[in-house]
CHARMM-style PDB file with segment names, atoms N, HN, CA, C and O in Angstrom:
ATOM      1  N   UNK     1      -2.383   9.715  -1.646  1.00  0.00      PROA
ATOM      2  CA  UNK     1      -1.030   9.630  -1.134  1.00  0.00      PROA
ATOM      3  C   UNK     1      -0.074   9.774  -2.306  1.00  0.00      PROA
ATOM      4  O   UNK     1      -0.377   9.296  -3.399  1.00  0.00      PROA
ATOM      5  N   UNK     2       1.241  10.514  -2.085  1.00  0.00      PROA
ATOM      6  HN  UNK     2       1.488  10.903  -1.197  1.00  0.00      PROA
ATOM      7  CA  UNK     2       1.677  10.737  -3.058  1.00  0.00      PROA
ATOM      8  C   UNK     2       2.923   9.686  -2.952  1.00  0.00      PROA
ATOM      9  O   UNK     2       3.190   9.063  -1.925  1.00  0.00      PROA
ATOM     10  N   UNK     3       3.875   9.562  -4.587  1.00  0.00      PROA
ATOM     11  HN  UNK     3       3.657  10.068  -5.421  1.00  0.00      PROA
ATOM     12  CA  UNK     3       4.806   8.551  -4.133  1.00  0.00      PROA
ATOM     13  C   UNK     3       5.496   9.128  -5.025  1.00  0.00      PROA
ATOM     14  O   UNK     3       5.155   9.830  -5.977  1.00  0.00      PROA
ATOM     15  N   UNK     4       7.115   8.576  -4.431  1.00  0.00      PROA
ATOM     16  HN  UNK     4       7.392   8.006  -3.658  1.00  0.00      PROA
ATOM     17  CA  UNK     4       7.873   9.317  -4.982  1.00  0.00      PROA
ATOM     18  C   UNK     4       8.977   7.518  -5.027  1.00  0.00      PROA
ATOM     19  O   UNK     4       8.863   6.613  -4.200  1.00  0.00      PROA
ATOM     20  N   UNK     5      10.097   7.536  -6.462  1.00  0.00      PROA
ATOM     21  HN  UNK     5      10.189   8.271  -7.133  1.00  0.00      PROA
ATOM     22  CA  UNK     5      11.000   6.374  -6.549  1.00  0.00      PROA
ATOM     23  C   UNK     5      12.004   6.768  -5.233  1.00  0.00      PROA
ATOM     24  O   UNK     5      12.038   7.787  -4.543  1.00  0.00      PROA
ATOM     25  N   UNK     6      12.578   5.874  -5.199  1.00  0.00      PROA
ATOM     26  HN  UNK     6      12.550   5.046  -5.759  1.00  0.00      PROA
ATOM     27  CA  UNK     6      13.428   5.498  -3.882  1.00  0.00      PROA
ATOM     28  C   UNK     6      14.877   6.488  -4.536  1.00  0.00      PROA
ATOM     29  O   UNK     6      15.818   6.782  -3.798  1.00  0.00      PROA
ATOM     30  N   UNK     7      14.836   6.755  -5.496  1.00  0.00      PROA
ATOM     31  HN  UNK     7      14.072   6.516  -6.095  1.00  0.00      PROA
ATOM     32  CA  UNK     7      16.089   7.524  -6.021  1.00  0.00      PROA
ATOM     33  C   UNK     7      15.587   8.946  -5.708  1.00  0.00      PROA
ATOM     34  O   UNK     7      16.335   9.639  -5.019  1.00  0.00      PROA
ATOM     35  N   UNK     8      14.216   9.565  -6.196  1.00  0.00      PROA
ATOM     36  HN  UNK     8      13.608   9.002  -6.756  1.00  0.00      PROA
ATOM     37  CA  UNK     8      14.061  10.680  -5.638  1.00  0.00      PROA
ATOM     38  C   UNK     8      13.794  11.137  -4.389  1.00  0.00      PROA
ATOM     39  O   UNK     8      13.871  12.294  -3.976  1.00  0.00      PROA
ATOM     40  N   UNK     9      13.370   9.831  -3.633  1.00  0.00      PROA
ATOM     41  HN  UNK     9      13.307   8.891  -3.969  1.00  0.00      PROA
ATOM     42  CA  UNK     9      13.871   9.851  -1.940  1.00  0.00      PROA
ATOM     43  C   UNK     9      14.699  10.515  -1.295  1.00  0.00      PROA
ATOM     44  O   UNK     9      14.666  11.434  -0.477  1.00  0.00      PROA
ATOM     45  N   UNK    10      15.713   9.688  -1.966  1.00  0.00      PROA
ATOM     46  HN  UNK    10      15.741   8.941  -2.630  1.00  0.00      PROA
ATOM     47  CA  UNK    10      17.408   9.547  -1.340  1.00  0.00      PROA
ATOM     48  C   UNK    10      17.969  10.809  -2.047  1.00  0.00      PROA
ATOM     49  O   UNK    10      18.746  11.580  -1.483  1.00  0.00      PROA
ATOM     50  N   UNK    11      17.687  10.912  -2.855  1.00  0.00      PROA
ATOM     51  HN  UNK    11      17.056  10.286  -3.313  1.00  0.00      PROA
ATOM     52  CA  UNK    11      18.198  12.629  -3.324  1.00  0.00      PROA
ATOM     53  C   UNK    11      17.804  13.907  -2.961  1.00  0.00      PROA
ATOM     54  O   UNK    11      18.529  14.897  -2.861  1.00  0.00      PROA
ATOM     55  N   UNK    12      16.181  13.797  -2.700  1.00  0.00      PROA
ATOM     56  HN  UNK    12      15.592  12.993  -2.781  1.00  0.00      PROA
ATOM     57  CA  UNK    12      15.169  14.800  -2.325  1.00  0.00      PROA
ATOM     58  C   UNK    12      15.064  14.765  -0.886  1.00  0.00      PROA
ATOM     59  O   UNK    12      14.038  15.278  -0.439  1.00  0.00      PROA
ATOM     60  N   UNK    13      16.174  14.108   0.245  1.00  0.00      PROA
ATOM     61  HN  UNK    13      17.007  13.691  -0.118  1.00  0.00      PROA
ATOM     62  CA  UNK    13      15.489  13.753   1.375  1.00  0.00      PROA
ATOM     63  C   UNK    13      14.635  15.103   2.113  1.00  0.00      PROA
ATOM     64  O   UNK    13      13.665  15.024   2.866  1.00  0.00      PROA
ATOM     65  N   UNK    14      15.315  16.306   1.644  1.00  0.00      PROA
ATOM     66  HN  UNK    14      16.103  16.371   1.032  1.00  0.00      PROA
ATOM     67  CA  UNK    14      14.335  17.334   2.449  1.00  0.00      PROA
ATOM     68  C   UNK    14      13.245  17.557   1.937  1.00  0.00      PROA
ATOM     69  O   UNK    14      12.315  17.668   2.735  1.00  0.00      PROA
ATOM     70  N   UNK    15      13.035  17.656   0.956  1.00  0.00      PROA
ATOM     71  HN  UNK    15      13.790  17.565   0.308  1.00  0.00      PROA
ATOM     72  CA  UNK    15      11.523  17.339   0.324  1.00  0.00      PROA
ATOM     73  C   UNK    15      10.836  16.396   0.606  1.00  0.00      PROA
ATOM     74  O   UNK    15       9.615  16.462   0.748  1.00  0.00      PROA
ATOM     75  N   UNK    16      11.680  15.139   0.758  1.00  0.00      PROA
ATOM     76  HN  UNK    16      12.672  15.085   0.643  1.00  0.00      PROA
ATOM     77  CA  UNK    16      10.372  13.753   0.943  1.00  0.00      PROA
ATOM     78  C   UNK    16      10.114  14.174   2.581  1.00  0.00      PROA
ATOM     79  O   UNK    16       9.157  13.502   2.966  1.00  0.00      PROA
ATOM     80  N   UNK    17      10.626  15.049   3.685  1.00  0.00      PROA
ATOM     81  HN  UNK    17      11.403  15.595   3.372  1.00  0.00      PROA
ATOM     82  CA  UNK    17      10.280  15.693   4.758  1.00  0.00      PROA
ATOM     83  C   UNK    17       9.285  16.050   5.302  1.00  0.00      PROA
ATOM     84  O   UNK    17       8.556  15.731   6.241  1.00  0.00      PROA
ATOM     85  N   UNK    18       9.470  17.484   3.808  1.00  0.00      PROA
ATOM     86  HN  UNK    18      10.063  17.744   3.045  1.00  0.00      PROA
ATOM     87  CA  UNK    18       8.505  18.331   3.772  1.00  0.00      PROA
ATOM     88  C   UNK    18       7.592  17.612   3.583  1.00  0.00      PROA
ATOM     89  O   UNK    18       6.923  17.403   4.595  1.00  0.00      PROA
ATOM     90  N   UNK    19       7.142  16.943   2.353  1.00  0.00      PROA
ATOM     91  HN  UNK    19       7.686  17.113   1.531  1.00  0.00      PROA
ATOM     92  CA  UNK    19       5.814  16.287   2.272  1.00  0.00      PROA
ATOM     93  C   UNK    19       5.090  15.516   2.690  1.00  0.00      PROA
ATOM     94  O   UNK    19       3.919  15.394   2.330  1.00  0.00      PROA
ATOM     95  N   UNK    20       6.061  14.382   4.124  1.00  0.00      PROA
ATOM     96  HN  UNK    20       7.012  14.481   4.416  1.00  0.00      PROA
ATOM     97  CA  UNK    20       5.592  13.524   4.657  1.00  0.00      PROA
ATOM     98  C   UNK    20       5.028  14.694   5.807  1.00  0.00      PROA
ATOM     99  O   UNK    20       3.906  14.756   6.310  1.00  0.00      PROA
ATOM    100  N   UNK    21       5.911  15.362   5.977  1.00  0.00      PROA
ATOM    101  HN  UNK    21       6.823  15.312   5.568  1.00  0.00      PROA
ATOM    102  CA  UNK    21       4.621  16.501   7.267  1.00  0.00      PROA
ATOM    103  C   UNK    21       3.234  16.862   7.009  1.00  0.00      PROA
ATOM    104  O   UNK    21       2.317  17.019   7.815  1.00  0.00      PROA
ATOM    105  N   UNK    22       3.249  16.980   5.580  1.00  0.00      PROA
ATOM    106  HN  UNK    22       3.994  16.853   4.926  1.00  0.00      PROA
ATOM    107  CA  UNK    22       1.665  17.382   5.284  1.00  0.00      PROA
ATOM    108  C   UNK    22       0.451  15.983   5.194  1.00  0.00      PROA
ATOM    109  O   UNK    22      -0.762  15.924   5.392  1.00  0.00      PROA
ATOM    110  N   UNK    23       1.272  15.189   4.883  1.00  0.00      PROA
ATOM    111  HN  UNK    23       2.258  15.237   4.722  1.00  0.00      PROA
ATOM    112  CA  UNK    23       0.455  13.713   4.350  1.00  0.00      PROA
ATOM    113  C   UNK    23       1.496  12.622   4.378  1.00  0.00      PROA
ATOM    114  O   UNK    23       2.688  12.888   4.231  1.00  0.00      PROA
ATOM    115  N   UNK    24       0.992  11.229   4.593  1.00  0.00      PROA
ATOM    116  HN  UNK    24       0.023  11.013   4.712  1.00  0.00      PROA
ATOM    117  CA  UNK    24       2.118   9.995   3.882  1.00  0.00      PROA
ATOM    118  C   UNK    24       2.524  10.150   2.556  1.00  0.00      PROA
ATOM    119  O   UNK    24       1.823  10.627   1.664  1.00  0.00      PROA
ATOM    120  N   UNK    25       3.585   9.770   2.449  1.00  0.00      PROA
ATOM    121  HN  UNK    25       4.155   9.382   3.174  1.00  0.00      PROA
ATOM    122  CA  UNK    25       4.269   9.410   1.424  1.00  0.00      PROA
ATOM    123  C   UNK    25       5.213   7.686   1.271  1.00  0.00      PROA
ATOM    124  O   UNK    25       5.935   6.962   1.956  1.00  0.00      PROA
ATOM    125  N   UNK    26       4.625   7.727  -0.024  1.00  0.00      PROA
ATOM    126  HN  UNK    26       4.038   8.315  -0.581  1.00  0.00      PROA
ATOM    127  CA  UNK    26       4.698   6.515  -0.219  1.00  0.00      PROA
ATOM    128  C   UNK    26       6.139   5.892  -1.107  1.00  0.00      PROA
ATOM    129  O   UNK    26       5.957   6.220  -2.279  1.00  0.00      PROA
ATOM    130  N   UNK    27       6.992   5.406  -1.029  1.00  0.00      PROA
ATOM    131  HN  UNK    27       7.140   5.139  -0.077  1.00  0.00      PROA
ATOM    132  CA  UNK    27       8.181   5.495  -1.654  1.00  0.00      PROA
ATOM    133  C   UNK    27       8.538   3.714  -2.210  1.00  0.00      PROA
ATOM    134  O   UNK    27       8.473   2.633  -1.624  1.00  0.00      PROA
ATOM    135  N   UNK    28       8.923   4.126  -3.623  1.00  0.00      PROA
ATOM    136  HN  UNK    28       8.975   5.004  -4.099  1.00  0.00      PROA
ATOM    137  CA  UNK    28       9.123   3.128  -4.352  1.00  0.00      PROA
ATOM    138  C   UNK    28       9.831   2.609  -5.200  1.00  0.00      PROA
ATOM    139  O   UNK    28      10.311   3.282  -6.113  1.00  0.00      PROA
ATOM    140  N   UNK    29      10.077   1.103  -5.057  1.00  0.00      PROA
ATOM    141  HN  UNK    29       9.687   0.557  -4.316  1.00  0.00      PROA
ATOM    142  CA  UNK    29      11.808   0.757  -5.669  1.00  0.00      PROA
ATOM    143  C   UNK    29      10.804  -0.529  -6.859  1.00  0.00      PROA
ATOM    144  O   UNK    29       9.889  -1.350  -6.792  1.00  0.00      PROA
ATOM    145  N   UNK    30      11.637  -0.022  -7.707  1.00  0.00      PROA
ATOM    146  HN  UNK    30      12.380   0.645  -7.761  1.00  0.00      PROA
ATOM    147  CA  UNK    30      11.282  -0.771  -8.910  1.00  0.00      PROA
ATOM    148  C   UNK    30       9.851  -0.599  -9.419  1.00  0.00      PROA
ATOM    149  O   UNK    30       9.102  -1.303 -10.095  1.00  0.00      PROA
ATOM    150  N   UNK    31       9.760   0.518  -8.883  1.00  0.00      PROA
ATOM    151  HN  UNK    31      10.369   1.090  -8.334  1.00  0.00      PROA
ATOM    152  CA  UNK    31       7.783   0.639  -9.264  1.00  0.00      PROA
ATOM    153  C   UNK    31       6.903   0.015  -8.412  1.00  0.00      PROA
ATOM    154  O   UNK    31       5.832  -0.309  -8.926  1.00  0.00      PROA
ATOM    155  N   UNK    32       7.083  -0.273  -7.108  1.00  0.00      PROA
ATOM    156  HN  UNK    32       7.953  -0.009  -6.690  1.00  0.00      PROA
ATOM    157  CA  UNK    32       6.414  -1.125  -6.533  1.00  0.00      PROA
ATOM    158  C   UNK    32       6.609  -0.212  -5.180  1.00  0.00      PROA
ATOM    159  O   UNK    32       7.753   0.049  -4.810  1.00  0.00      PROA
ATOM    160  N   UNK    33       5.454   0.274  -4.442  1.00  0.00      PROA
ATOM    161  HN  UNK    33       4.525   0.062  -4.744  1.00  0.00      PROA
ATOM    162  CA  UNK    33       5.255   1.046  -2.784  1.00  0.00      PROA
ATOM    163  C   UNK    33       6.091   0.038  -2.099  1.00  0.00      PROA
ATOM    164  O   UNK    33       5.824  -1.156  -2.240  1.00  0.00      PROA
ATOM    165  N   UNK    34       7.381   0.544  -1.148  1.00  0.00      PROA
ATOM    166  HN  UNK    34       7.598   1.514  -1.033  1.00  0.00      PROA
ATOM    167  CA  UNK    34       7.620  -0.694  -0.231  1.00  0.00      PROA
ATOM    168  C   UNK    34       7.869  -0.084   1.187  1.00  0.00      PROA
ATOM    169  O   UNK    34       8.349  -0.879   1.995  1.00  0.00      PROA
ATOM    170  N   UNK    35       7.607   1.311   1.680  1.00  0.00      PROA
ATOM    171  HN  UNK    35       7.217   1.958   1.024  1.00  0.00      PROA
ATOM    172  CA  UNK    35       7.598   1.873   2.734  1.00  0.00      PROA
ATOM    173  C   UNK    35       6.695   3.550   2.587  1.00  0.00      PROA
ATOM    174  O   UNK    35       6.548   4.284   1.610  1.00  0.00      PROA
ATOM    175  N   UNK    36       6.354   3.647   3.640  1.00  0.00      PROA
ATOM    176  HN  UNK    36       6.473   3.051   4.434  1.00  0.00      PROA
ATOM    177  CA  UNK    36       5.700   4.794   3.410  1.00  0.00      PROA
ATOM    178  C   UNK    36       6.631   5.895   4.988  1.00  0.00      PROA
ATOM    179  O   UNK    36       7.321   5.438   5.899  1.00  0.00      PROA
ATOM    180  N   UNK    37       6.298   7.140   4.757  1.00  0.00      PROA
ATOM    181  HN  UNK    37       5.737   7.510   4.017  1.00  0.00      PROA
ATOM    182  CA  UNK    37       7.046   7.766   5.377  1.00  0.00      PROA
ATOM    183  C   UNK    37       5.873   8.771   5.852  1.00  0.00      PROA
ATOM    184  O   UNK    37       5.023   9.059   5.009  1.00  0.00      PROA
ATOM    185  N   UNK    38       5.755   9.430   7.405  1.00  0.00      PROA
ATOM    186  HN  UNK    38       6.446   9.196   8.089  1.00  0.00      PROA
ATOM    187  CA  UNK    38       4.614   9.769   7.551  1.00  0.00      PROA
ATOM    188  C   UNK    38       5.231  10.868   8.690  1.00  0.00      PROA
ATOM    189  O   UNK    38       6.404  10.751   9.045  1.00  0.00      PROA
ATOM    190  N   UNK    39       4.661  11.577   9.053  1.00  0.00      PROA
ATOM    191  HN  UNK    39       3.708  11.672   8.765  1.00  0.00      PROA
ATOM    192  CA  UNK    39       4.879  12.299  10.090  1.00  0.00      PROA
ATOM    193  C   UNK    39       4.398  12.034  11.274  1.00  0.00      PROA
ATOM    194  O   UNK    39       3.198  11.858  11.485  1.00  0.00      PROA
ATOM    195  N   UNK    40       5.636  11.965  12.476  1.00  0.00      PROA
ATOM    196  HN  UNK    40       6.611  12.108  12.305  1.00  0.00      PROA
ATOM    197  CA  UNK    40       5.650  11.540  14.113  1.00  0.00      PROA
ATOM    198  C   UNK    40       4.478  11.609  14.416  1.00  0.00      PROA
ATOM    199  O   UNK    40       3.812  10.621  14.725  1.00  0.00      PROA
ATOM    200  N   UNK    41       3.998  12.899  14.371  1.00  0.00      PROA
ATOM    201  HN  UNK    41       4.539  13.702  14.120  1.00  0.00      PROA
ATOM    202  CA  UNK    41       2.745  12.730  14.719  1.00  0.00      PROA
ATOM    203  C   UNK    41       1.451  12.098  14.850  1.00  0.00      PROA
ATOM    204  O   UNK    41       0.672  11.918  15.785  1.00  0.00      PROA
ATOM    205  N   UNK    42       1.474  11.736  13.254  1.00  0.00      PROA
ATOM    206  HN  UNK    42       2.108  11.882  12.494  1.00  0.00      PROA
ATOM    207  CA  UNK    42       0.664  10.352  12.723  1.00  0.00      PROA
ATOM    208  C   UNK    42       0.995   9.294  13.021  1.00  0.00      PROA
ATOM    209  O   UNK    42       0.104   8.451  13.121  1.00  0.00      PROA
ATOM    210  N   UNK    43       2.159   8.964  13.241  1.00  0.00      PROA
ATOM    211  HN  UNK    43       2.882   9.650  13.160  1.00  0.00      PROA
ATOM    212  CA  UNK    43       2.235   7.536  13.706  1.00  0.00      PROA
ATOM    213  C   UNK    43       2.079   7.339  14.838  1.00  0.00      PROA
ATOM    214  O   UNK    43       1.567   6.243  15.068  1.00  0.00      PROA
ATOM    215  N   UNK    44       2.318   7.984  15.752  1.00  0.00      PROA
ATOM    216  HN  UNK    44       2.733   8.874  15.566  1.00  0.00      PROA
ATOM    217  CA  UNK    44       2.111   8.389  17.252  1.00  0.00      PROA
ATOM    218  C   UNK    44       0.017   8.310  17.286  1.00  0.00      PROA
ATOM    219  O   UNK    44      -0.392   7.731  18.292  1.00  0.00      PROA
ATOM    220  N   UNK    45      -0.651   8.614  16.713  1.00  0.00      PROA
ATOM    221  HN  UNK    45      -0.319   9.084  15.895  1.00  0.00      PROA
ATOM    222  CA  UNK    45      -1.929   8.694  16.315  1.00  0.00      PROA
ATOM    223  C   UNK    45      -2.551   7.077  16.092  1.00  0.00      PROA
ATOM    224  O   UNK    45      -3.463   6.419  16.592  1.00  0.00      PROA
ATOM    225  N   UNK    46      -1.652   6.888  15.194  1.00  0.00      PROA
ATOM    226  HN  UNK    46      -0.910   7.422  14.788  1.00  0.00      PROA
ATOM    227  CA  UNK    46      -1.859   5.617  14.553  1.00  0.00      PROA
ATOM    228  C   UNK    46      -1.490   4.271  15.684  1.00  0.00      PROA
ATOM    229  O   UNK    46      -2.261   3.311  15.694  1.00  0.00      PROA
ATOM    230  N   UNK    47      -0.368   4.287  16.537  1.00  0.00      PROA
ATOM    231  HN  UNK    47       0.258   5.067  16.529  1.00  0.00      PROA
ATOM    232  CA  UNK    47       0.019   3.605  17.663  1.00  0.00      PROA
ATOM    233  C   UNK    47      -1.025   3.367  18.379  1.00  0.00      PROA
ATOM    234  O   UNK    47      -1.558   2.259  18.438  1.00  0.00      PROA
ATOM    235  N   UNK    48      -1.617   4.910  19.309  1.00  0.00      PROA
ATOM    236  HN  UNK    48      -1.184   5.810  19.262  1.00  0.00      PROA
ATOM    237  CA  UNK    48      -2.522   5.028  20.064  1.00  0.00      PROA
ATOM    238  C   UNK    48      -3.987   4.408  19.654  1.00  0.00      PROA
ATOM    239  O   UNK    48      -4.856   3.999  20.423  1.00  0.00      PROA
ATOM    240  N   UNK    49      -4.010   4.458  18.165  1.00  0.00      PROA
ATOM    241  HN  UNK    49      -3.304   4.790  17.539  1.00  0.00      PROA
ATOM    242  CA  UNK    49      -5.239   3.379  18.111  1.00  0.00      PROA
ATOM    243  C   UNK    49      -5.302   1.877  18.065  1.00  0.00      PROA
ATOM    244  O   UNK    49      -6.274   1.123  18.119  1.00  0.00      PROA
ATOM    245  N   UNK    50      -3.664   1.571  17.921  1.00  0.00      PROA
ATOM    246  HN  UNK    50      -2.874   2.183  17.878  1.00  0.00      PROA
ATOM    247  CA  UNK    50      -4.040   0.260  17.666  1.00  0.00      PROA
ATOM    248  C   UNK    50      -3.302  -0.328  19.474  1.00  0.00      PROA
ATOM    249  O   UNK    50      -2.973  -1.469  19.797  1.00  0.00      PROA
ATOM    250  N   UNK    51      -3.266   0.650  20.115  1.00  0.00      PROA
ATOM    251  HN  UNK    51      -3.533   1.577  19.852  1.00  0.00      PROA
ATOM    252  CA  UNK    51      -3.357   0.360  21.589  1.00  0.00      PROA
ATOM    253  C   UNK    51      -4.566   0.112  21.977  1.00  0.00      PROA
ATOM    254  O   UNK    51      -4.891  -0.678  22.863  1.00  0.00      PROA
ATOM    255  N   UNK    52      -5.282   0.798  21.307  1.00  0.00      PROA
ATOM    256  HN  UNK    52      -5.018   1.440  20.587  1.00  0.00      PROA
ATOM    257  CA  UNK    52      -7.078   0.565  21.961  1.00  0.00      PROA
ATOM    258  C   UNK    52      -7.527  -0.324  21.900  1.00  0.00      PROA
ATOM    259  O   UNK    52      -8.347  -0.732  22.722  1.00  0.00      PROA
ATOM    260  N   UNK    53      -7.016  -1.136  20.570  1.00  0.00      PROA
ATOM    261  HN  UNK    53      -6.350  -0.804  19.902  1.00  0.00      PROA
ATOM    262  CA  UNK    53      -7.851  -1.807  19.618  1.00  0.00      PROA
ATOM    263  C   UNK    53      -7.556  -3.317  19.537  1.00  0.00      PROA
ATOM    264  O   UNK    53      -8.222  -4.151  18.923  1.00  0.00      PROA
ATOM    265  N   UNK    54      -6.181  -3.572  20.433  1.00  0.00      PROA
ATOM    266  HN  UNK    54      -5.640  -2.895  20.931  1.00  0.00      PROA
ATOM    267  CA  UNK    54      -5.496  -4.896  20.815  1.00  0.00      PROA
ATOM    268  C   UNK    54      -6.107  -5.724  22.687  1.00  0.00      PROA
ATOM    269  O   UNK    54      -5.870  -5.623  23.890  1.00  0.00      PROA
ATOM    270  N   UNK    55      -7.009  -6.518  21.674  1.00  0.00      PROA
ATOM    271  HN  UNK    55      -7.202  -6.601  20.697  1.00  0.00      PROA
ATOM    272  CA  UNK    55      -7.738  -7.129  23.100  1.00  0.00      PROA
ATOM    273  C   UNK    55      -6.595  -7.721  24.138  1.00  0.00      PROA
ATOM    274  O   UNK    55      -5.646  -8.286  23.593  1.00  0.00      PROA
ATOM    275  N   UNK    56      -6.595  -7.651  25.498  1.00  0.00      PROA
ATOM    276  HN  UNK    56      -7.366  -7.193  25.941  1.00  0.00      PROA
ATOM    277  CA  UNK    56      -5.866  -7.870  26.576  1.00  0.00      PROA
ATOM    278  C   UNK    56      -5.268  -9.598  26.231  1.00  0.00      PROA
ATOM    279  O   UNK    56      -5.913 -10.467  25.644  1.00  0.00      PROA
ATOM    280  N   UNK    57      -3.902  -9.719  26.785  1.00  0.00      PROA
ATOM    281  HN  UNK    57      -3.379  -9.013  27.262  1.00  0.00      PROA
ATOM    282  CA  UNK    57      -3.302 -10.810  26.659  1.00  0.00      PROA
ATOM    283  C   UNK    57      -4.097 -11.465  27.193  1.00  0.00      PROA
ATOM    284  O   UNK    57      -4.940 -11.105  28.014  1.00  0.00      PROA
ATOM    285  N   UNK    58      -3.818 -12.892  26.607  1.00  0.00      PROA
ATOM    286  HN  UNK    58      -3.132 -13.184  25.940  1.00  0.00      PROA
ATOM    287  CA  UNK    58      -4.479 -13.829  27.980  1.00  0.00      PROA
ATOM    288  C   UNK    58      -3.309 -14.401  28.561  1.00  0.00      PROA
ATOM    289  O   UNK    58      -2.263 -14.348  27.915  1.00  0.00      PROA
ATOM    290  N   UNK    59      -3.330 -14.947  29.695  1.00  0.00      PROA
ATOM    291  HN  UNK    59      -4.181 -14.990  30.220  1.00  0.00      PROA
ATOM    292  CA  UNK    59      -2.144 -15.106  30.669  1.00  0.00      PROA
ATOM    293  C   UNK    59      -2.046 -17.045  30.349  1.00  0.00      PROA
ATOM    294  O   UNK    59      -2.985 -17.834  30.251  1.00  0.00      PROA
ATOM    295  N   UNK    60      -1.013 -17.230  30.284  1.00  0.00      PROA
ATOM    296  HN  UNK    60      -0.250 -16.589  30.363  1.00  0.00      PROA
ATOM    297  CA  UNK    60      -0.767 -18.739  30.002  1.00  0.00      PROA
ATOM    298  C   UNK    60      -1.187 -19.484  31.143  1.00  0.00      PROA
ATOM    299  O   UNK    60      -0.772 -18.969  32.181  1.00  0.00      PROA
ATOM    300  N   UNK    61      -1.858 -20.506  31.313  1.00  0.00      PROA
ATOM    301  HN  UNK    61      -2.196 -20.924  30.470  1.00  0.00      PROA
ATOM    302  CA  UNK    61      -2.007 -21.596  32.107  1.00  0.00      PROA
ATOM    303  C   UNK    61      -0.762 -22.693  31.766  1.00  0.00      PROA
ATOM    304  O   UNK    61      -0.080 -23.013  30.792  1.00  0.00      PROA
ATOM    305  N   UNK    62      -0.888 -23.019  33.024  1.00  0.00      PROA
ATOM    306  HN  UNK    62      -1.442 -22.758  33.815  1.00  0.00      PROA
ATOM    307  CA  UNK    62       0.637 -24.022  33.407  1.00  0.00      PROA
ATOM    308  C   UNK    62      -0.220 -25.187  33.859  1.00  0.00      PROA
ATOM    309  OT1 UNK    62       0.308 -26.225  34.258  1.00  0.00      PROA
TER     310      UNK     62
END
């Protein structure tokens, strides 16, 4: 995953775009990852599994 500072973010936003379409990107303030930026698609991917993967509520007793 590639990472880019939060200044070349905010300056590069069409680039940090472009590159989150191909792969995550990882973006960072003070040297430290604090959001990653990914393409709809993937997260939409990523949702759908953790829909699968979340065992059914249990219903409260009164």
């Amino acid at each position: 995953m590639q990472t880019l500072s939060a200044k070349d973010a905010k300056y590069g936003f069409g680039r940090l775009i472009d590159l989150a379409r191909a792969d995550p990107v990882a973006v960072a303030k003070h040297g430290r990852p604090v959001v990653v930026v990914m393409a709809i698609e993937e997260y939409q991917r990523l949702k759908a599994l953790d829909a699968c993967e979340k065992p059914p509520a249990k219903e409260e007793q009164g």
